[in-house]
VOGU-3710 file (C-alpha; in Angstrom, 3 decimals, decimal comma):
1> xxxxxxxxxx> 0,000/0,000/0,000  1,062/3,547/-0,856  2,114/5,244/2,121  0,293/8,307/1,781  -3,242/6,248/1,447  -5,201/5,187/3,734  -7,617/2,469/2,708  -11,254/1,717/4,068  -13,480/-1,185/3,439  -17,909/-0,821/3,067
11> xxxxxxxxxx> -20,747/-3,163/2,528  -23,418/-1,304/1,144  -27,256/-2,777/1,438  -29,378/-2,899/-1,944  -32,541/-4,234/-2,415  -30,881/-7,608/-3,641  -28,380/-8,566/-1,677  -25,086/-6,356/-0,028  -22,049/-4,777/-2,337  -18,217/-4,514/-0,878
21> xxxxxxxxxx> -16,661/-1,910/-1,610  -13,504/-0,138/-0,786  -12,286/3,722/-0,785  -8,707/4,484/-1,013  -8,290/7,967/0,461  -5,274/10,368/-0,001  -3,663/11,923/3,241  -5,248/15,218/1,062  -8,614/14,944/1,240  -11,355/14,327/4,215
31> xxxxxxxxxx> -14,239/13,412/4,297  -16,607/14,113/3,684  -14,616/14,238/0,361  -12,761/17,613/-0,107  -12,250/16,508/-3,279  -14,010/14,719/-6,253  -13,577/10,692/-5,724  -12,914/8,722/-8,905  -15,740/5,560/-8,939  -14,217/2,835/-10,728
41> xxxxxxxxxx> -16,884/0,528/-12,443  -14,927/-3,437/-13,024  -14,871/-5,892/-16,543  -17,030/-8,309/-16,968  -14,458/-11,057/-14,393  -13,160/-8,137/-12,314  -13,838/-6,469/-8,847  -12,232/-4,756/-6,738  -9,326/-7,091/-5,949  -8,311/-7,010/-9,585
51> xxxxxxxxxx> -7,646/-3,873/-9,774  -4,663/-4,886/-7,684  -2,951/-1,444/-6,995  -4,210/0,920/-9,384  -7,091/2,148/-7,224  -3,899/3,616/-4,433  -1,813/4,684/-7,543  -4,410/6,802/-9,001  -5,215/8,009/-5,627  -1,444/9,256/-4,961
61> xxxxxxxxxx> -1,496/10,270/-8,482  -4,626/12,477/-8,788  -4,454/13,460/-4,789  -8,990/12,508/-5,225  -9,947/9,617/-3,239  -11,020/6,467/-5,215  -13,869/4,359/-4,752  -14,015/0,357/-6,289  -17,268/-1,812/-5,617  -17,617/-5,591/-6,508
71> xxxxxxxxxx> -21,148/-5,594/-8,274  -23,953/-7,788/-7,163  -22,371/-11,507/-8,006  -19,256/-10,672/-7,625  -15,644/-10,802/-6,002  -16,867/-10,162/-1,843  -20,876/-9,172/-3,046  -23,032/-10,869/-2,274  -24,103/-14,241/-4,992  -26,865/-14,272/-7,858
81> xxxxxxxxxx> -28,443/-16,824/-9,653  -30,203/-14,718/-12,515  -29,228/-14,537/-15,647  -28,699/-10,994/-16,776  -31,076/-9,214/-18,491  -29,570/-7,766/-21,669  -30,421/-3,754/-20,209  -27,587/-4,707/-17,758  -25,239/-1,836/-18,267  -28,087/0,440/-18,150
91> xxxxxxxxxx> -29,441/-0,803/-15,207  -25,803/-0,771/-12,758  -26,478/3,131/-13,592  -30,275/3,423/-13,078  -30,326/0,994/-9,464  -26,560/0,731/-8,085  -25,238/4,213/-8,960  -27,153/6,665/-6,632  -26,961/4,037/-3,857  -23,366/4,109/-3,753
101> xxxxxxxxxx> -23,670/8,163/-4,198  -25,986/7,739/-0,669  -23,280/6,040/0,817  -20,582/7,659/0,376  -21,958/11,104/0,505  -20,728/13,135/-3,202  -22,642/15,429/-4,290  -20,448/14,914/-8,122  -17,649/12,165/-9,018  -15,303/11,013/-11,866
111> xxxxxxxxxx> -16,860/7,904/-12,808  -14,267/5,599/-15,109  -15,313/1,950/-16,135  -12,621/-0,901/-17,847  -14,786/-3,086/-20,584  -18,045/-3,236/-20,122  -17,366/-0,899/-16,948  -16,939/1,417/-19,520  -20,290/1,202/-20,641  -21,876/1,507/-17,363
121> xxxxxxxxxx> -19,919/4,769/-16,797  -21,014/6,201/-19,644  -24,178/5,170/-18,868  -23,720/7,100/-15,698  -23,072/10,131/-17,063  -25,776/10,150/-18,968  -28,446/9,444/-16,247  -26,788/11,568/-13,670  -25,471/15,034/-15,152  -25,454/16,246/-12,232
131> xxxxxxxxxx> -23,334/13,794/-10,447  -20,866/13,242/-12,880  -18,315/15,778/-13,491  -16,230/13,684/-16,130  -16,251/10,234/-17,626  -13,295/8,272/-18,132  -13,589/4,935/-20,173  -10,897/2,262/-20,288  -10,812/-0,283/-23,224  -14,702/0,225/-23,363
141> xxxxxxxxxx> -17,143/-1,837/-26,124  -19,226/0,756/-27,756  -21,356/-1,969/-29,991  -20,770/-5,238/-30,314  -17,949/-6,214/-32,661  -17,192/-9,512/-34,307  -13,709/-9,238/-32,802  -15,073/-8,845/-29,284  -17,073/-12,060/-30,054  -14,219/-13,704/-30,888
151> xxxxxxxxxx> -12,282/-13,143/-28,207  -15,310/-13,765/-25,936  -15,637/-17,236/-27,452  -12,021/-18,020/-27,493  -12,002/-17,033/-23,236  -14,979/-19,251/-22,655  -12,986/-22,239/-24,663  -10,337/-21,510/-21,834  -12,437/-21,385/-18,673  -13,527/-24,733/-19,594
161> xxxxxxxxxx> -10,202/-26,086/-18,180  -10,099/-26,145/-14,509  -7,202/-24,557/-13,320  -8,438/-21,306/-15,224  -11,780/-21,534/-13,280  -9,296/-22,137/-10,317  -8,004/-18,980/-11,012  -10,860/-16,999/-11,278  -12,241/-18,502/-8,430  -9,461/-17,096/-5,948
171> xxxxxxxxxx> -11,415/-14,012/-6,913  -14,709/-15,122/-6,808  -15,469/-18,117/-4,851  -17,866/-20,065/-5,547  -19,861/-17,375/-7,965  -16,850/-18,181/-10,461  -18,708/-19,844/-12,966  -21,592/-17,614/-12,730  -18,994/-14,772/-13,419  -17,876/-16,732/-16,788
181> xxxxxxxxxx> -21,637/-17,436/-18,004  -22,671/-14,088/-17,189  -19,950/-12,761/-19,280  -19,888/-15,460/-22,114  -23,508/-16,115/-22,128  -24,698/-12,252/-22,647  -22,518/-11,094/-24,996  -22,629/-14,157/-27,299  -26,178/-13,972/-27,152  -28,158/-13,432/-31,168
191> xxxxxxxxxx> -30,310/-11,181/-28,945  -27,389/-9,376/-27,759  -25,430/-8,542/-30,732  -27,368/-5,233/-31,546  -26,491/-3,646/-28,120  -24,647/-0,370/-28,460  -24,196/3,023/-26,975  -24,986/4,932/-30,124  -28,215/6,416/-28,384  -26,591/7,390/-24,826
201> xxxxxxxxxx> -23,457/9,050/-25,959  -25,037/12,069/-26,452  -26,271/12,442/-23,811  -23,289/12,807/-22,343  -22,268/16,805/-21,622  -19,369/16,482/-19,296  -15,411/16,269/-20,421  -14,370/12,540/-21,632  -11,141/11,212/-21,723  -11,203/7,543/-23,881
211> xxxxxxxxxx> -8,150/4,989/-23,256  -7,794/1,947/-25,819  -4,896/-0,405/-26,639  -4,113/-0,423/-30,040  -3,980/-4,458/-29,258  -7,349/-4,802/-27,290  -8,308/-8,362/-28,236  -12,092/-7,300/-27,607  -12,166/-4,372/-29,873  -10,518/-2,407/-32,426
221> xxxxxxxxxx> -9,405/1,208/-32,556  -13,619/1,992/-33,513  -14,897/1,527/-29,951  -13,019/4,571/-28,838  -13,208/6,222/-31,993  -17,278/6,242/-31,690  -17,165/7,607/-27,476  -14,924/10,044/-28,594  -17,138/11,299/-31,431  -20,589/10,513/-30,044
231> xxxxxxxxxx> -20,216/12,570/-26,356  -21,953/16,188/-26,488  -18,215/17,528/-24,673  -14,873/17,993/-25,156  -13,423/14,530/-25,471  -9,926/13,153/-25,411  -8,827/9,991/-27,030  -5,977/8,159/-26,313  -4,708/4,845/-28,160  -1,633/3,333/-26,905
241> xxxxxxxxxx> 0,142/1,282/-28,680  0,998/-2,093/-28,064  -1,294/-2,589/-25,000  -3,891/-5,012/-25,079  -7,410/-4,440/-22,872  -6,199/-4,029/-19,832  -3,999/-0,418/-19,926  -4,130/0,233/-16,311  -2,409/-3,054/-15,470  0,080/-3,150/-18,406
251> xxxxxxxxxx> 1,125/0,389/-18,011  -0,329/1,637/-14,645  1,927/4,757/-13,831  1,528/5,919/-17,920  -2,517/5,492/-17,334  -2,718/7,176/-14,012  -0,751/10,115/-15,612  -2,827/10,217/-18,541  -6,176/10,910/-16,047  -3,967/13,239/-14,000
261> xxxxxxxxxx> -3,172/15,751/-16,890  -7,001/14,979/-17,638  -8,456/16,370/-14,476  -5,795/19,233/-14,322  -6,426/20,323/-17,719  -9,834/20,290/-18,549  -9,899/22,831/-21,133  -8,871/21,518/-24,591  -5,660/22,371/-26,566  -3,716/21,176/-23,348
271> xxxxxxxxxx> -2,131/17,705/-24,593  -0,433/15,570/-22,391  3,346/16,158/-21,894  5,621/13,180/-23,573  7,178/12,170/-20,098  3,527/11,287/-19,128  4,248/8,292/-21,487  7,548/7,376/-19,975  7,720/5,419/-16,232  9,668/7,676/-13,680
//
């Protein structure tokens, strides 16, 4: 742990069943929070254990505290036996979004989702102007591509070997393989493939800042292409090469630097500075 953070744990009650989450606060800020916290929404196998440090390195980067949350059937949450219904990412604005705003008492965030995170943060934008002071997405879907099919179907070919579900399952629990078909299962779904964020993003009004590897095996260079174009605000894309989907744990310190400059320059014309692409 970063020693300039100090790190607090929640369980948060919902009308189906209790969320963990976790706030990593900078020696900075107080709460209630001084400044802005960053809400991190997790892929479609994370939670907040995978985001491993990044949640105290973008704390000690930014100086805002940051807030992760396992959703409903997953990591420390509590279990689900549904299937998903295909409004999903819509819904973890609409229902889980101002509860964690009640608990944590902001009045306005940062929200930033990885994946399909992504999605739901844009999603929260959207729904909550008011709340949302900027959107950052990370490696986010904007439709449904064949190559994010194909990389979907090649993962659940994997997870059918045991020491992958072993894996996942240090994470998880027993709610692993519910994880897997909740991923694999929606997003291969004939009913699924017409999903996209073409009618939300413009409903967006607050500054973006869109992160993609030029490698993402779950999407080429036109998810973050289409955020960047389709938000009503001053948007800033960023495609790093050579990365694959997850940026933040490939190249944490570059990331973290790259929403730093973000928040600190929130007017446009401002590009980043090269050593923001360089580790210390």
């Amino acid at each position: 742990m970063h020693n300039t953070i100090a790190a607090s744990t929640h369980r948060i009650a919902t009308p189906h069943g209790t969320l963990h989450a976790q706030c990593w606060q900078p020696a900075t800020a107080k709460l209630p929070f001084s400044a802005m916290p960053i809400l991190l929404l997790h892929d479609s196998l994370g939670c907040v254990a995978l985001w491993r440090d990044f949640p105290a390195l973008l704390a000690e980067q930014t100086g805002h505290p940051v807030i992760a949350y396992d959703r409903l059937g997953f990591g420390q949450s509590d279990a689900r036996d549904d299937r998903l219904e295909l409004d999903f990412i819509a819904t973890e604005a609409v229902e889980y979004f101002p509860l964690l705003q009640a608990h944590f008492g902001f009045a306005r965030c940062i929200v930033m989702g990885h994946s399909v995170g992504g999605g739901m943060a844009v999603y929260c934008a959207a729904m909550h102007p008011d709340s949302c002071a900027a959107l950052i997405t990370e490696s986010a879907q904007a439709f449904v591509e064949d190559r994010t099919r194909s990389g979907i179907a090649l993962a659940r070919t994997q997870f059918r070997q045991p020491d992958a579900m072993q894996r996942l399952a240090r994470y998880h629990g027993d709610k692993a393989k519910w994880v897997v078909d909740a991923w694999t299962e929606t997003w291969l779904a004939p009913d699924f493939a017409d999903w996209s964020l073409a009618a939300v993003l413009p409903q967006v009004r607050c500054p973006t800042l869109v992160i993609h590897g030029t490698e993402d095996e779950y999407g080429t260079k036109r998810h973050p292409q289409q955020i960047a174009a389709g938000v009503q605000a001053r948007a800033e894309l960023h495609l790093m090469p050579g990365i694959r989907h997850v940026p933040h744990r490939e190249q944490d310190v570059t990331v973290a630097r790259m929403i730093r400059h973000f928040l600190r320059h929130p007017s446009p014309g401002n590009p980043p500075p090269p050593d923001i692409f360089r580790y210390p």
